[in-house]
N, C-alpha and C positions, 0 to 999 in steps of 0.2 A: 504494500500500500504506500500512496504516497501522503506521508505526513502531514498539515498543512497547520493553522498558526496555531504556536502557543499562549494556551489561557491558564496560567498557574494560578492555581487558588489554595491560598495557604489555611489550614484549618488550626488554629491554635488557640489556647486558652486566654481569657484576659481581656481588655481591651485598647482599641487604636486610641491614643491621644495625642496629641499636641504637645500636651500640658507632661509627658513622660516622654408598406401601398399607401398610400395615399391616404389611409381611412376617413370615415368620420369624426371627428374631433367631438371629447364627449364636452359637456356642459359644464361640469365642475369638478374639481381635484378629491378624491374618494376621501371619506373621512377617515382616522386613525381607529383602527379596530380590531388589536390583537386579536388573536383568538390562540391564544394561551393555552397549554393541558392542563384541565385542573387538576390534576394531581398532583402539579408544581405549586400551583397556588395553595393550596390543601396544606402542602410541605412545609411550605414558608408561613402561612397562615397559623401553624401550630405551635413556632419558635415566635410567632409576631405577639403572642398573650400580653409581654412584660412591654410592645412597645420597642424591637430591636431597631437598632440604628445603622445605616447602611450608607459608606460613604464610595462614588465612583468616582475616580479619577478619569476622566473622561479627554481621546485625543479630540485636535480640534484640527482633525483631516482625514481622506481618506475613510476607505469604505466603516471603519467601526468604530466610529463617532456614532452611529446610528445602531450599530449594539448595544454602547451605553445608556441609551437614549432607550429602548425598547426594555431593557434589564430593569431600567429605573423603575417605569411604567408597569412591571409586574410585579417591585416588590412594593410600588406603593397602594396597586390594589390587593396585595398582600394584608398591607395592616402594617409594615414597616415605613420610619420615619426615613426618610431619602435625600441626602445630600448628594448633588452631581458640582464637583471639582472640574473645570473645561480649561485646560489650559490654554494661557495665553491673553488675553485684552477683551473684555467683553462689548467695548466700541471696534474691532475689526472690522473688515470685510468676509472675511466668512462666517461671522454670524448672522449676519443678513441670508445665509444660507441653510437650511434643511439637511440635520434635522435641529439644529438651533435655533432657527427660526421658530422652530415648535415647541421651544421651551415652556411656553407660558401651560402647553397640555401638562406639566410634570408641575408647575407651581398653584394652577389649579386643583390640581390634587393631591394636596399638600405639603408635594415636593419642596425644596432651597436649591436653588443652582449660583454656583459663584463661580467666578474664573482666581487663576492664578500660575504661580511656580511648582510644577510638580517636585522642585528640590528640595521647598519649604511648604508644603500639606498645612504646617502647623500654623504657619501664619494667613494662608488661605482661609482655611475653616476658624480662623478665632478661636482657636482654645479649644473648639468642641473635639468630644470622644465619641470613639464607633465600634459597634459589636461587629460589621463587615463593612469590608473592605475590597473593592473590586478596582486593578490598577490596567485600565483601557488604554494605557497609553505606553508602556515600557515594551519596545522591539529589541532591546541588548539592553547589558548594563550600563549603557552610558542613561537611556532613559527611565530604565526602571529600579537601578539602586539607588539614586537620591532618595526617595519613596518610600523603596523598601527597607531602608533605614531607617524613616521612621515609622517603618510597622513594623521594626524587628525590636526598638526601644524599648526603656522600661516598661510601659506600660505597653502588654502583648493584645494582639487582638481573640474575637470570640473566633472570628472566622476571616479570609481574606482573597482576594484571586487579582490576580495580572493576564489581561489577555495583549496580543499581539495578532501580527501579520502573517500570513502565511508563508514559512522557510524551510521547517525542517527536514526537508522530505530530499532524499538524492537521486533517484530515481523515479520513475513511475511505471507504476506498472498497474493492472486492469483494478483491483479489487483488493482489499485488505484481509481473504479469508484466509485461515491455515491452509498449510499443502496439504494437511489430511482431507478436505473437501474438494482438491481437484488440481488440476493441470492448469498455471498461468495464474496459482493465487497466490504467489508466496510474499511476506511480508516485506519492504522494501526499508532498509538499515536505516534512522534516522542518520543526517546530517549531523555530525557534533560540533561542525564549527557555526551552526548556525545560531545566531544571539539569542533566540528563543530557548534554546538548548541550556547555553548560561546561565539566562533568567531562573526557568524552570530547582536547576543544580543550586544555585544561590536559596533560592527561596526551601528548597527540599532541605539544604544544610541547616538554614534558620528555624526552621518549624519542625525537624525532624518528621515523625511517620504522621503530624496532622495537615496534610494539604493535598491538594491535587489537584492535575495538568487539564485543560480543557482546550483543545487544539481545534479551532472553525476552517472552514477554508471557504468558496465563492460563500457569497451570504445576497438576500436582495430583501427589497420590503419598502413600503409607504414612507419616504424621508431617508432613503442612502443617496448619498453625493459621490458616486462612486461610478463611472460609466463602465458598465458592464453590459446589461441587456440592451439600453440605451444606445452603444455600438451598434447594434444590427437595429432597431428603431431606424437609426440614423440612414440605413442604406434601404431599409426596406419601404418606407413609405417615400421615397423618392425615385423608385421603383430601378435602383442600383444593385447590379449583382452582389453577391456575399462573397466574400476570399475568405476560406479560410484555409489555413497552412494543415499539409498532410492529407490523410487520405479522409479525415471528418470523423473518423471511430472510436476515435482519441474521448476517451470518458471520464467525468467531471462531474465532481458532488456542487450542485449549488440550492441551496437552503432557503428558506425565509426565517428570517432575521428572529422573529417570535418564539423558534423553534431552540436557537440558541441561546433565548434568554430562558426559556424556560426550562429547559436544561440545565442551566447554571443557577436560578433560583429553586431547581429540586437538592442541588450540594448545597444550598444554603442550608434549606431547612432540612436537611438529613445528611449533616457533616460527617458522621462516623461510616455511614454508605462510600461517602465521598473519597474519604482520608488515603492518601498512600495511594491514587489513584490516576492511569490516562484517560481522559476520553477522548475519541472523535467527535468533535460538534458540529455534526453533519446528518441530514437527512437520511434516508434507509434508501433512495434510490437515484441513481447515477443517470446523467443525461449525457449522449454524443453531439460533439459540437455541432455537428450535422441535424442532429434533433433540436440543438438550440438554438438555429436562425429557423425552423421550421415552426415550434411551437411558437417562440418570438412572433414571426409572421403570421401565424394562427391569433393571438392576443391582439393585434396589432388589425385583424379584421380582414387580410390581402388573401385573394385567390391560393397564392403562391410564391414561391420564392425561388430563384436563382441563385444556386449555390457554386462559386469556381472556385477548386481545389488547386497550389501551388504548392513548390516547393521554396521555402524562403529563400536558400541557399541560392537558388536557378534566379531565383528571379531577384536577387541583390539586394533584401529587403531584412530587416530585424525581425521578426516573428513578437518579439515582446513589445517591439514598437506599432506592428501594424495590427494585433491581434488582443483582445483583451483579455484571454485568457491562454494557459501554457501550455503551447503545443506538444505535449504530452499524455500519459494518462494521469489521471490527475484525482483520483478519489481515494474513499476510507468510509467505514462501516460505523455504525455505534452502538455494536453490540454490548459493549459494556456499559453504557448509559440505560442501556433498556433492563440489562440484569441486575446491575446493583442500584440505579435511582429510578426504576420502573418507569421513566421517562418513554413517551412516544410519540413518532413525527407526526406535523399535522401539513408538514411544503405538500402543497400542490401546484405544481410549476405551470400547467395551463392556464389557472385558475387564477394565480396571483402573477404571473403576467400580466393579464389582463388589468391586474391593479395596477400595475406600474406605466403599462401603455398608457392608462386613464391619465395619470400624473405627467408623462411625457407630453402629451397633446395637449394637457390641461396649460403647460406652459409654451405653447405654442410653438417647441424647440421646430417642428417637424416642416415649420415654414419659416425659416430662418437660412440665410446664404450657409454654406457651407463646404471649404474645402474638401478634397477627399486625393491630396496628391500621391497618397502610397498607393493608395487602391489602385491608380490609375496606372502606379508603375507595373504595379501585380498584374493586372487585366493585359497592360502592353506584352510585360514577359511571355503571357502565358496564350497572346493570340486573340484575347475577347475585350473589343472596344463596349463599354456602357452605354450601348445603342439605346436615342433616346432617354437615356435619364432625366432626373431632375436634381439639379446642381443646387 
């Protein structure tokens, strides 16, 4: 299997403190509407009696700003009180952006969101203390031990996680099953030098046998700022062929974002399930990139779609520059999310497309100028001019 990002969640005693085609365009942008396992809520709702405090350090970019943002939202309808930490200036320019823009859904509901220095937590929050701790923002230790320093301090936390980017993974290969289930499953050697890997060993050495790794990889959902599906949006309703690199069979876990919060609010409220633990933070079923310009195109309302397959090499092009996702195989299982935090997916990738398509059209992207000069180098390469397009 191929590994994908590290979410380390440290489970320790104590507390954090400071003080220690074309389509039709729909009519309006869908409203926000988890839909959560309640079994997560259930979980967390069981630890929420006393009133637990939960603070996210939240990045301010890149697709899992909107993990934070979704985690929050399930443990505040949880019964948990919710600080979200956003690093960084809260007069930027990407907070005029989603899902920060949609903050005020988290202070409505009784959330506190503040910005600051993830190196000093302590002077962000004022003083305040947390029974968990989620660190959305540390990809190595250059960004996640300021942090975690101070959640390794006197005063220890009840419970705690670090998620990340997707790294660790060194090869790819179809599926993350034992080779005892078959031919072309065998598990693919994590990466060590990947920072994730660090993070993970750092926090393991601090908290001993109470924490555990929660590794996501594609993720999507109502408020990611992350152009993924959005990519093929982009060529399909201007009725522009699709490239993608390799022969399209290349398989890929990608998730809806809810799936992974709730996942991680089932290790809140069932730490010792959790403890000593990896998971995959990924859905139970694998799409080919070739099924993900098709469903895409299905969400999106088009007849059909034009798929041309390149070689990046032949055709003098980056693959990670022109493609939004790794032309590789690229997924993993969560069989141990389902065994030990009885966790189970609710992604439906047809389904919640169509939510995102809503959101794409809602802002008008899809009439909007737009270059497309790799594509065009790819299409040259490979002999197929964008007959007719719309630029």
């Amino acid at each position: 299997m191929a590994f994908a990002a590290s979410t380390a969640t440290a489970l320790a005693s104590g507390r954090f403190s400071a003080s220690s085609a074309r389509p039709r365009r729909p009519s309006s942008r869908p409203s926000f509407s988890p839909r959560a396992a309640p079994a997560a809520r259930a979980a967390v709702s069981a630890r929420a009696e006393a009133k637990k405090s939960e603070l996210v350090v939240n990045t301010n970019s890149g697709g899992h700003a909107v993990f934070g943002f979704y985690f929050a939202k399930e443990l505040l309808a949880a019964g948990l009180a919710v600080t979200v930490l956003t690093v960084g200036d809260e007069a930027s320019d990407k907070m005029k952006k989603p899902p920060f823009s949609r903050f005020s859904e988290l202070t409505s509901a009784g959330g506190k969101t503040v910005w600051g220095d993830p190196a000093d937590v302590g002077a962000a929050v004022g003083g305040a203390s947390f029974d968990v701790v989620l660190d959305n923002n540390g990809k190595d230790g250059r960004t996640s031990t300021p942090s975690s320093r101070w959640w390794t301090g006197p005063s220890r936390p009840a419970r705690g996680s670090s998620c990340s980017s997707a790294a660790p993974a060194s090869t790819g290969r179809p599926t993350s099953r034992r080779k005892s289930r078959g031919a072309g499953a065998a598990q693919d050697a994590v990466k060590e030098s990947a920072g994730h890997v660090g993070v993970e060993r750092y926090i393991s050495e601090q908290f001993a046998g109470s924490w555990a790794s929660f590794r996501p990889q594609y993720m999507i959902g109502s408020g990611n700022n992350k152009d993924c599906e959005e990519w093929f949006f982009d060529r399909i309703v201007r009725g522009r062929p699709v490239p993608i690199p390799g022969n399209g069979m290349q398989l890929t876990n990608i998730t809806h974002v809810r799936d992974l919060a709730s996942m991680l609010a089932l290790a809140v409220g069932r730490p010792g399930a959790a403890a000593g633990r990896v998971f995959n933070c990924v859905s139970d079923r694998a799409v080919t990139l070739d099924g993900m310009a098709r469903v895409c195109a299905a969400a999106a309302g088009a007849a059909a779609v034009e798929i041309v397959h390149y070689d990046p090499a032949a055709a003098g092009v980056d693959a990670k520059k022109a493609f939004p996702f790794r032309n590789m195989h690229f997924c993993a299982e969560p069989r141990a999310a389902k065994e030990a935090l009885g966790w189970a997916s609710t992604t439906n990738l047809p389904e919640d497309l169509k939510e995102r398509y809503a959101e794409y059209a809602g802002r008008g992207r899809g009439d909007k100028p737009m270059a497309f000069d790799l594509d065009d180098k790819i299409l040259a390469a490979v002999g197929k001019a964008p007959a007719g397009a719309i630029v």
